[in-house]
N, C-alpha and C positions, 0 to 999 in steps of 0.2 A: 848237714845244713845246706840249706838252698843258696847258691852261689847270687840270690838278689838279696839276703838277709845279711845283717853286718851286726854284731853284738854291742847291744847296749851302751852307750854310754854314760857317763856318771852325769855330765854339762845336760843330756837330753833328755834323763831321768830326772834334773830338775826342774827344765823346762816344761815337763809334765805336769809336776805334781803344782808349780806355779799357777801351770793355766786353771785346774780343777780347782786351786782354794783362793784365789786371787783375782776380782774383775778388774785391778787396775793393769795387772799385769796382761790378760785378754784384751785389754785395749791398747796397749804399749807394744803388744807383739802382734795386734791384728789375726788374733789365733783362737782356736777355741777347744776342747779335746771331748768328743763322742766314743762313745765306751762300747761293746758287746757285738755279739756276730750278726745279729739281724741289721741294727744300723748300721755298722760297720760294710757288712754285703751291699745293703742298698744307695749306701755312701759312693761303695766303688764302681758299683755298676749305673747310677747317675749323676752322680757331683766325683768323676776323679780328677778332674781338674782344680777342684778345691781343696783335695789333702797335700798338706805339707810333709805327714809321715805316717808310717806305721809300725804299729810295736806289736808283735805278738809272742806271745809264753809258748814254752818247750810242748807243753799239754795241749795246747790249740793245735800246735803244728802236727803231732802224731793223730790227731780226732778228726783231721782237717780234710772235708769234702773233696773230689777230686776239682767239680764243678767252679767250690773256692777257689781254690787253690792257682786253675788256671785264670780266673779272674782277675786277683792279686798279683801274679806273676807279672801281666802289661803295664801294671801302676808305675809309672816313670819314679815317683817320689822314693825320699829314701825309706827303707824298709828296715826295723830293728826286730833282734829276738835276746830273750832272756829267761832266764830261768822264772820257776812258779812263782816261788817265795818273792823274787824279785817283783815281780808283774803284781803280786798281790799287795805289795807295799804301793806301789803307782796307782793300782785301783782304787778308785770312789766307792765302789759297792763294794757287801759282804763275800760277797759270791761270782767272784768277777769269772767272767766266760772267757779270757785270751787273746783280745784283739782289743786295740784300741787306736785311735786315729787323733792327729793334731790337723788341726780343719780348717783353714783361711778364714776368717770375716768374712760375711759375701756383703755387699751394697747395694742398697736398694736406694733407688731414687725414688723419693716421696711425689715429688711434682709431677713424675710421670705415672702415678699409679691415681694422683687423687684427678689429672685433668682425662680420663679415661672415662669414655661416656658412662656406662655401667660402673661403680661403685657398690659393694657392698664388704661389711669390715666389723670386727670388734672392737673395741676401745673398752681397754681395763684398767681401771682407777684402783692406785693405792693397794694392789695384786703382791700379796706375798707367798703365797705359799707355792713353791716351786712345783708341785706335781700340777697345782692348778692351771698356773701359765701353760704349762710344757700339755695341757689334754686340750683348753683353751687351742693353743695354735694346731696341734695335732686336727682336732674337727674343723679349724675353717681351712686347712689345706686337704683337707678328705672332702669336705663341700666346696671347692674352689673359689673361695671367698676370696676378696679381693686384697685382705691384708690383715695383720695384728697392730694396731697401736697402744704402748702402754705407758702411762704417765713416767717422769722423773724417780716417782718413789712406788714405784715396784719395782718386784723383783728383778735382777739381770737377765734378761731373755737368754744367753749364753751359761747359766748355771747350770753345773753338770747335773742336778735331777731335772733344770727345765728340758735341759735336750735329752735326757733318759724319758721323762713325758710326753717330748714329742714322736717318741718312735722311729724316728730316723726322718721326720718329717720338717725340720727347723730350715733345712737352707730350699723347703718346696715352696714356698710362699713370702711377699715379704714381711718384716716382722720391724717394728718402728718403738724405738726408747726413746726417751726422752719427749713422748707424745705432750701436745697441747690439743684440747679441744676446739681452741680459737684457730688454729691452722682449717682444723676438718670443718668447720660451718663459715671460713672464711672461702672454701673450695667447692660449698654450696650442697655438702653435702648436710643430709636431713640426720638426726641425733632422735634415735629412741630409746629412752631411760629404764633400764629394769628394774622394776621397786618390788618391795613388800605388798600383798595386798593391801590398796585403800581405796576409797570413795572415788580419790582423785584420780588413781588408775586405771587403766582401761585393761580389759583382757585381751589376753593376746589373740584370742581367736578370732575375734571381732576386726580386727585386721580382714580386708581383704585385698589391696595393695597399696604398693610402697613406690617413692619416688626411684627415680633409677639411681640415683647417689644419694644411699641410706648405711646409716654407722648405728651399728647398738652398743651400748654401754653400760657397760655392768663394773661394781662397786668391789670393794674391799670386805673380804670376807664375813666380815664381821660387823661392821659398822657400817657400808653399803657406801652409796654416791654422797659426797658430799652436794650441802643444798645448792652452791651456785650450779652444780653440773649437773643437778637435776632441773633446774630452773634454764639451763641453754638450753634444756630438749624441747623440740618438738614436740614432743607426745614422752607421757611414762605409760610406761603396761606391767603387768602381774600376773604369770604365768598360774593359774588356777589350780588350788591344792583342796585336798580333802580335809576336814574339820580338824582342828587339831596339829598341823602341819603351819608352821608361818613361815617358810621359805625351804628353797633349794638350795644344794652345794652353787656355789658361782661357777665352776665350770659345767656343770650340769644346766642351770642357765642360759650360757651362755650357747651351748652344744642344743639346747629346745632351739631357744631364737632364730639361731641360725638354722636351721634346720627350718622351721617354718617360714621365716623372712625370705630364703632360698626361693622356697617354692612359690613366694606371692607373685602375681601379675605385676609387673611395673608400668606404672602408671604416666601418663604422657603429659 
């Protein structure tokens, strides 16, 4: 055993499984736990200042890259190891890979992200399904979008499938709970609403630019934007589907938008 690895304990085995089934507990300990070797790698090799630990199984350590390895070994934080069985009881997934991390809270100041000339951002209303969140902020930190915000009644940005969604991407960008809309058009930023096709909707293509502080806004899986928040937009649009088709997944949505809103000209 590697003279930085210190065996398990029972207290840090429940502060595990706390963080992964518990957001009140993630907020009481300012901690969050990121599961598997990819996020885990790109964890340590850009946010090691953000782990508070590491835990890795018997089975990771014998399979374990040299490259890892030396990686891992500079981590100041404490470092645990444990048997499979052990590690598979701690794990969130079926299939866990060996590694996993307890991750600080990072903080994102709002006031300094929205008075930023350039703005552009999601905003997800009423957002439950964790994989959606976690691809959701995955594409606007792969387009360097300027932020996630997502209402009081979505999901925890912090749930262990949002951040298995995001790909190791959660502490690239910042990510805002407890959003209000009245903050972001109070900050002069422009609101464009994704809706279902209708009359009243414009296509998205018809767009040819965007103010330089622009927020898109996409709905709850299933039942979409409620009316007042479609009524603060500035404009709704509807991403143009073939016969037959009445909408897209929301994160798939939201991953077009941005994607196009990126590329528009900003307008002066």
């Amino acid at each position: 055993m590697s003279a930085l690895l210190r065996p398990l304990t029972r207290a840090h085995g429940a502060l595990v499984r706390h963080l992964l089934q518990d957001k009140k507990s993630r907020l009481s300990e300012g901690a969050f736990v990121m599961e598997g070797a990819h996020a885990c790698g790109d964890l340590i090799r850009s946010f090691p200042q953000q782990i508070i630990s590491l835990t890795v199984s018997a089975r990771y350590l014998e399979l374990e890259e040299p490259e890892s390895r030396a990686a891992r070994s500079i981590v100041r934080a404490p470092q645990y190891s444990c048997s499979d069985e052990t590690f598979a009881k701690l794990s969130d997934v079926d299939m866990p890979q060996g590694i996993l991390a307890v991750v600080r809270l990072p903080v994102w100041n709002e006031g300094t992200v929205l008075t930023q000339a350039r703005v552009l951002g999601v905003y997800g209303e009423r957002l439950q399904d964790p994989t959606n969140v976690g691809t959701i902020i995955r594409t606007a930190a792969g387009l360097g979008l300027s932020g996630v915000w997502l209402s009081h009644d979505s999901v925890d940005c912090f749930h262990p499938k949002v951040v298995r969604g995001t790909a190791g991407a959660i502490l690239a960008l910042p990510v805002f709970q407890e959003a209000g809309l009245a903050v972001l058009t109070a900050s002069g930023c422009v609101l464009y609403a994704a809706v279902v096709s209708s009359p009243d909707a414009g296509d998205l293509r018809s767009m040819t630019a965007r103010p330089p502080r622009s927020i898109i806004v996409v709905g709850n899986e299933s039942k979409g934007l409620l009316p007042a928040s479609i009524a603060a937009a500035s404009r709704t649009y509807s991403i143009p589907l073939a016969e037959g088709i009445d909408s897209l997944n929301v994160a798939v949505t939201a991953a077009i938008s941005s994607y196009y809103f990126s590329g528009l000209p900003v307008s002066r």
